[in-house]
C-alpha positions, 0 to 999 in steps of 0.5 A, a space after each residue: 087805344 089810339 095807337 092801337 087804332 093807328 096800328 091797325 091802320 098800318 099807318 107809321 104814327 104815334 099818340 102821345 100825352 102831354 101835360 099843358 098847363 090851362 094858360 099855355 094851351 095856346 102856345 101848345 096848340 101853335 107849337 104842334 102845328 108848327 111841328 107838324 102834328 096831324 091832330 091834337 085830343 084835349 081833356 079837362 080843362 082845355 076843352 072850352 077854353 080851346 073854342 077860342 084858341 082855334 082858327 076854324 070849329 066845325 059845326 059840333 064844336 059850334 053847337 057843344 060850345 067845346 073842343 075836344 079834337 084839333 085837326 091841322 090844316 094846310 091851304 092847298 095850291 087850290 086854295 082850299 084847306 086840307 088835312 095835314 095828311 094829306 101833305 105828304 113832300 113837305 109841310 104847306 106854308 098856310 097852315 090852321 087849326 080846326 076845332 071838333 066835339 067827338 064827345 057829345 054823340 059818344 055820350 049819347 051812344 054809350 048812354 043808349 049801348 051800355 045802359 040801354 037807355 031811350 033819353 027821348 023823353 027821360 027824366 035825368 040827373 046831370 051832376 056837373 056842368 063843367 067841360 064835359 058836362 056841360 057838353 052833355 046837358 046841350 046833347 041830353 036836350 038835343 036828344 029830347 029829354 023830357 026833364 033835365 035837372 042839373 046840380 053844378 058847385 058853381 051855380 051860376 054855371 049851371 044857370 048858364 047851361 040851363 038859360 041855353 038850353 031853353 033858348 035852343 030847346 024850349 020843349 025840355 023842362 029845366 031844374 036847377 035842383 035835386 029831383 022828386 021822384 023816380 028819375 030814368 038816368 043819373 050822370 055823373 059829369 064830376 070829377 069825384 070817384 077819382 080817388 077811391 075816398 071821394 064822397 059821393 057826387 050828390 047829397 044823399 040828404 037830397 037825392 038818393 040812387 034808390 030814385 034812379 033806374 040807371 046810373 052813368 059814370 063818366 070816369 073810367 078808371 077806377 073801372 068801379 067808382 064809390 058812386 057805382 058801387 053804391 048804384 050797383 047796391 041799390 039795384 040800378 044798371 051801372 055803367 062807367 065812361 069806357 064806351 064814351 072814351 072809346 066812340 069820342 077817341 074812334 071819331 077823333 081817329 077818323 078825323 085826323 086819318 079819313 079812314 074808317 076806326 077800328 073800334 073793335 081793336 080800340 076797344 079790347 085795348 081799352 079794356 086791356 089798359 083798364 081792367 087788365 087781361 080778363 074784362 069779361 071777369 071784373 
């Protein structure tokens, strides 16, 4: 998707993976600064540890309490910070890191563009309050939902998250239990349905997806997790974490780059790496 993105663009970069282990990610971080690196993603489960282990958070790492994108900085002659793009003869002697969240709008634009889904006013479901979980209760309350009802393994994690979300947005109703009743969304924020014999992220003694209008899935390969199939079973509209990949990496993209993403071309590779050469037919 990135290179891609980076292609289109007509810009001579490259996107690469790299396998960071929890208690190195600040030695990681400070030694793709040093290297040069423009700009870093994190995923789990770097993103809420990297809050402390950057120079500068942006407003939205600030509010999500997570970061997902770094963008290296370099002091200019003038004193103010800029991009490392923009340094282009030599790398500055002053240089920082700036933390950003690009995952929280894109949770909430895909929720709207793949489910067609108002969240002001709906009751959901969260299941998981992890990184990107936890990432997605704090928008799902900025968004205005009228009940969330979050389910975490560790429980006290989830009563964290629900304590933060009364102090900023004391409108929404919090539940640290399953449901009654019909609920407009579920979100599945686990890591289950990675694996194709992972059990479903909820108890079904407790909550069933009969209950659930639409069902969102975080995970995006496999394409068809055992929790959307079972959605898609019960009669709910399904759709799996693609659009949030995609619209979290487009805003990462034009942080590191300033310019405009090309989204339609971040999408069709997304969908080529995904679901192979024809998503329209799976």
């Amino acid at each position: 998707m990135q290179n891609a993105g980076l292609a289109a663009l007509g810009l001579n970069w490259r996107y690469l993976a790299f396998e960071v282990r929890p208690e190195e990610l600040r030695e990681a971080i400070v030694g793709a600064k040093r290297m040069g690196f423009v700009g870093v993603n994190l995923t789990v489960p770097h993103k809420l540890l990297a809050v402390d282990h950057v120079d500068a958070l942006d407003e939205s790492a600030k509010q999500w309490q997570a970061v997902n994108t770094i963008r290296f900085e370099g002091r200019a002659k003038g004193g103010d910070w800029q991009p490392l793009r923009e340094f282009t003869d030599a790398l500055p002697e002053k240089m920082r890191t700036h933390g950003f969240n690009t995952d929280a709008d894109a949770i909430a634009r895909a929720v709207r563009e793949d489910l067609g889904i108002e969240l002001n006013g709906a009751r959901v479901l969260l299941l998981g309050v992890g990184g990107a979980g936890q990432v997605a209760a704090l928008k799902l309350a900025a968004e205005g939902v009228g009940e969330l009802f979050m389910i975490n393994r560790t429980a006290s994690k989830a009563a964290s998250v629900a304590a933060e979300i009364r102090r900023r947005h004391p409108q929404v109703r919090v539940h640290l239990e399953y449901p009654r009743g019909e609920v407009d969304l579920a979100v599945n924020a686990t890591s289950l349905g990675l694996a194709a014999n992972d059990p479903l992220p909820m108890d079904e003694k407790q909550f069933s997806l009969r209950q659930a209008r639409a069902v969102y899935e975080m995970i995006y390969r496999p394409a068809e997790t055992p929790l959307l199939q079972a959605a898609r079973a019960a009669g709910c509209r399904v759709a799996n974490g693609l659009g949030m990949l995609l619209y979290q990496g487009a805003k990462a993209l034009e942080i590191w780059t300033g310019q405009p993403a090309p989204v339609e071309v971040m999408r069709r590779a997304l969908e080529e790496n995904v679901y192979g050469r024809n998503p329209s037919q799976v």
